[in-house]
N, C-alpha and C positions, 0 to 999 in steps of 0.2 A: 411457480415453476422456475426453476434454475437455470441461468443465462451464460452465454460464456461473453466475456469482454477482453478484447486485447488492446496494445497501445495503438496512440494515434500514428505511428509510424512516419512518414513523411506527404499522407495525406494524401498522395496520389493515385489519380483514378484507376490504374494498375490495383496499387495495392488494397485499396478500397475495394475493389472486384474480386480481388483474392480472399481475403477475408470472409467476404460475404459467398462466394463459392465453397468456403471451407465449414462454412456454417455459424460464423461468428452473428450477433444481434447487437452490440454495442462497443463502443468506444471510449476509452480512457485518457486523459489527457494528464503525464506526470510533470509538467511545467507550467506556470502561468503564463510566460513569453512564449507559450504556444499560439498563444491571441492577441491580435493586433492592439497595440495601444499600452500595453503591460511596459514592453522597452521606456515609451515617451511619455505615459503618465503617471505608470506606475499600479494601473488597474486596467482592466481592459474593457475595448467602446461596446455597448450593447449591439448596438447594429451588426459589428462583425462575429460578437456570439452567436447572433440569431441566424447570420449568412451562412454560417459554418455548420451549424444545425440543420438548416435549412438543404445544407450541400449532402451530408452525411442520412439525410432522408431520401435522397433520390436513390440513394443506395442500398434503401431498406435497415438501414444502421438510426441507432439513437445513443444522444451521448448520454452515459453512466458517470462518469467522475469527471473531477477537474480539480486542479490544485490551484491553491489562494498565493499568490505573491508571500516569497517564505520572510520569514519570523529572522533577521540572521542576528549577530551578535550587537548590532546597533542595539536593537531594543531588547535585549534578554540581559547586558551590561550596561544599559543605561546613556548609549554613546548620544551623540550629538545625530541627530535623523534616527532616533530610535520611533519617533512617538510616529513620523511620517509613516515609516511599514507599517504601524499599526492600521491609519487611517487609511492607505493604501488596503487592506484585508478587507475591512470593512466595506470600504467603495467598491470591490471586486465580488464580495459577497454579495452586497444587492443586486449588481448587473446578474449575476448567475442566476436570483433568484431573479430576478424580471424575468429572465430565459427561461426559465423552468426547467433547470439542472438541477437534476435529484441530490447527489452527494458530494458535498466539496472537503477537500484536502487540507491543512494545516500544517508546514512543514516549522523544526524549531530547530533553531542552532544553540546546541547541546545536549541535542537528544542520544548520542553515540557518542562513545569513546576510543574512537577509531585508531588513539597512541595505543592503546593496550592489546592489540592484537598484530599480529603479521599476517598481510593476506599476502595469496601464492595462487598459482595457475595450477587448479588439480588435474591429472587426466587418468580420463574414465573409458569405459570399453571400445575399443576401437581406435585410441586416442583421442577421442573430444573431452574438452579442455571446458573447466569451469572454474567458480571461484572456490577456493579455501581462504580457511582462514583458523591461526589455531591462536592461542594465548600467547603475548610477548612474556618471557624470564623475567621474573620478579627482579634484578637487579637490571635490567634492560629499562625497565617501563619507567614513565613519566608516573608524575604524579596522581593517584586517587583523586577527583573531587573530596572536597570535606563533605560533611552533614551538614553546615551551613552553608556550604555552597550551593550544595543538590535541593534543599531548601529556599533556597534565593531563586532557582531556577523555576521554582515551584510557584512561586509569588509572582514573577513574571508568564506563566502559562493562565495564570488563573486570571490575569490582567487583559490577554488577550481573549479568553472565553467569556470572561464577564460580559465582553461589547460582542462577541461575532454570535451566542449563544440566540441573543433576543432578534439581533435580524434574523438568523437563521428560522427563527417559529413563527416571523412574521410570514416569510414566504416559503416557509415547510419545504427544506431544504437541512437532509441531513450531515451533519460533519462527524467525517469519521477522520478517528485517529490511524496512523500503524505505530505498532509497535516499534522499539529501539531495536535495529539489527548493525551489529552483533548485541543480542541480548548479554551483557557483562549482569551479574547481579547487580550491579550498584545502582546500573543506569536509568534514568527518570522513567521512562516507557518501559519497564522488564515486569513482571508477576504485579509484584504489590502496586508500581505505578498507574499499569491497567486498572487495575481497580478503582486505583485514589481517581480515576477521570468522570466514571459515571458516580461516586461516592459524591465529590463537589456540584458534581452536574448533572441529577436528575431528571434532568428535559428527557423527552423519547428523542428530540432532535440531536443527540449526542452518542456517538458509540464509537464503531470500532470500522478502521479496512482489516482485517483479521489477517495475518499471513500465515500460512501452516508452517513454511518454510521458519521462518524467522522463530515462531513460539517451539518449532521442532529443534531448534539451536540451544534453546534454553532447556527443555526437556524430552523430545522424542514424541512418538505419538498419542503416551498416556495422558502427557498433559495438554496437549491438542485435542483432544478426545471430552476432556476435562473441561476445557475453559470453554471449545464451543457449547457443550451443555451447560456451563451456567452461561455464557454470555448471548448466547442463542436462545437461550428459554426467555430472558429477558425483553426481546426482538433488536440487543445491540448491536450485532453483525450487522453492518450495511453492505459489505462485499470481500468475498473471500479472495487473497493472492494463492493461489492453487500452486506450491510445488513442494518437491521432494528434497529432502537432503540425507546426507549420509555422517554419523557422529553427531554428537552434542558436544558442548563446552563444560553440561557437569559430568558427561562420562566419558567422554577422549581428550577434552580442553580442547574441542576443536571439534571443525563439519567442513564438509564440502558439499556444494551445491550440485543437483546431478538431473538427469531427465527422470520424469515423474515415476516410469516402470522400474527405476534402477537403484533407487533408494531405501532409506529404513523402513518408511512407514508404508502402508498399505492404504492406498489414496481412497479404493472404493467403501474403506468403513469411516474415511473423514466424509464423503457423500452420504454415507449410510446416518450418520451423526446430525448431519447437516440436514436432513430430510426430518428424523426427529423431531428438531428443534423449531421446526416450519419456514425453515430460513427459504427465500424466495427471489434474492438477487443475484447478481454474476459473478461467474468466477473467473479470473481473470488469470494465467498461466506464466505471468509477471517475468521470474528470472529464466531466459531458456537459455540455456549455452550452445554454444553454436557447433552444428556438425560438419562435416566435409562437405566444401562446395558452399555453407551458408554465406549470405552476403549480408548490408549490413544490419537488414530488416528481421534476420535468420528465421528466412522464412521457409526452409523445410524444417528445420526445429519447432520453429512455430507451428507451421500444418501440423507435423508431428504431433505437440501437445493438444493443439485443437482435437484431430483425431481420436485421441486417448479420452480426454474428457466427456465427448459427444458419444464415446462408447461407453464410458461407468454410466451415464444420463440415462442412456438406452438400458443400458441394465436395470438402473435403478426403477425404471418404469415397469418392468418385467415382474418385479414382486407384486 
C-alpha cells in the first residue's frame, strides 16, 4: 500500500501533530546535519538516530529516508579530505543501518549543471509563485563538461557505491538515487545515466527516489509513464517525489514547477502506473510552493498537497 511522506520540517511537536492529522505515515530527512553529530564528526551518533525515531513513534510517524553526509567536490576532484567524506558515508550508513532506516540518500557534487540554466520566480493562478527555470543562451553559458570529464565523474560514483553498496546488503537498507534536476541532456543522473546506475549495480539494495517532477523536465508524462514501468517492474523505485510541473526543456527549453492539479501531467495515471508496477512505498509531495499566508513550513500548500494525494489513493482503492 502507498504512503505519503513529507519533510522533517522543524520537528516540532506542533508540526509533528499537523502532519499526522493531515494524514501523513512517515518522515523524510533531506540533510544529514539533521542528526546530532553529523556537524562534529562527520557521521551521526546511533543513540540520537534511535531517540529521534523513538520521538517520531509516539506520533504514529516512522522515518522513510535519510541522506548520507554529501559526496562534495573534495572527493569527486580528488582534493585533499576527499577520501575522509567518503569514510564519513560509510560510517553514517552503518549507524542507519543499526537504526533500521529503510532508504538512504547519496547526494554528489556534479550531479547538475546549474551554469546552464536561468532559474526565475514563475507565478501561477492566483499569484503563487514557484520555481522556473528555462535554458541559459548558448553564447551566455559556461562551459559543457567534456566526455572525459563526465567520465571521470563516473569513476568517482562508482568509487563510492563500490564501499556503500555491501554495507547497504549487510543491513538491507536500500540506496536510492534521484535523478539530476534540471535534467540537461548531458548530465550524469539524466535518461541514460539512470540506467548506467542499476547497469553497474545489480544489487536489489540499489535503485531510485524517483521524481515525476524532475524526469517530467526531461520529457512530460510519456516518459514518466515509461520509466516507472520499466523501473518499477524491476522493484527499483524505492520512493516516489510526487509533483507536477508545467513545460519541458525538450519542448519549451524550459518548466516551471506548480501545484500538483495545475500542471502538464495527470498525477492520477502516475498512481494508476505505480499501482501496476506493485510499487508500495511513499510518495512524498517534495517541491510545494507556497500560497497566501504560507509560512515557512508552507503548510497549507503542504495540507494542500497531502489532501490531493490521499484523494487519488482513495480513488485508486475504488477500482
Amino acid at each position: 500500500m502507498m504512503k505519503i511522506a513529507v519533510w522533517s520540517g522543524d520537528l516540532s511537536d506542533s508540526y509533528l501533530k499537523k502532519v499526522v492529522q493531515l494524514g501523513v505515515e512517515c518522515i523524510d530527512f533531506r540533510e544529514a546535519n539533521l542528526f546530532p553529530g553529523v556537524e562534529k564528526n562527520g557521521y551521526p551518533r546511533l543513540d540520537a538516530v534511535l531517540r529521534i525515531k523513538r520521538r517520531l513513534r509516539r506520533f504514529g510517524l516512522e522515518i522513510n529516508r535519510v541522506t548520507l553526509p554529501d559526496i562534495t567536490e573534495r572527493f569527486m576532484k580528488d582534493k585533499r579530505g576527499g577520501e575522509k567524506e567518503l569514510e564519513n558515508s560509510c560510517k553514517a550508513l552503518e549507524v542507519f543501518g543499526k537504526a533500521g532506516i529503510p532508504i538512504v540518500r547519496q547526494r554528489f557534487a556534479g550531479s547538475t549543471y546549474d551554469h546552464l540554466t536561468i532559474r526565475y520566480a514563475s507565478k501561477h493562478r492566483g499569484g503563487y509563485l514557484s520555481r522556473g527555470e528555462i535554458l541559459r543562451p548558448v553564447h551566455e553559458s559556461a562551459s559543457i563538461p567534456t566526455l572525459m570529464e563526465l567520465e571521470d565523474w563516473w569513476r568517482h560514483f562508482h568509487a563510492v557505491y563500490e564501499r556503500l553498496v555491501p554495507i547497504a546488503e549487510d543491513y538491507d537498507v536500500k540506496i536510492g538515487i534521484h535523478p539530476s534536476d534540471a535534467p540537461l541532456h548531458n548530465t550524469p543522473l539524466g535518461s541514460l545515466g539512470l540506467h548506467r546506475v542499476i547497469d553497474e549495480f545489480p544489487s536489489r539494495n540499489v535503485g531510485y527516489i524517483y521524481c515525476c517532477g524532475t524526469r517530467a523536465e526531461a520529457g512530460g508524462l510519456p516518459l514518466v509513464l515509461d520509466e516507472i514501468n520499466y523501473y518499477g517492474r524491476k522493484g527499483r523505485i524505492f520512493e516516489v517525489h510526487f509533483r507536477n510541473v508545467r513545460g519541458s526543456l525538450a519542448t519549451s527549453g524550459g518548466f516551471e514547477e506548480v501545484l500538483l492539479d495545475d500542471g502538464d501531467m495527470n498525477m492520477f495515471k502516475i498512481i494508476l502506473e505505480l499501482k501496476k508496477v506493485g510499487f508500495d512505498g511513499c510518495l512524498n509531495p517534495d517541491h510545494v510552493p507556497e500560497i497566501e499566508g504560507d509560512g515557512p513550513n508552507v503548510h497549507q500548500a503542504l495540507a494542500y498537497s497531502i489532501g490531493y494525494i490521499k484523494a487519488l489513493l482513495t480513488a485508486l482503492a475504488a477500482l
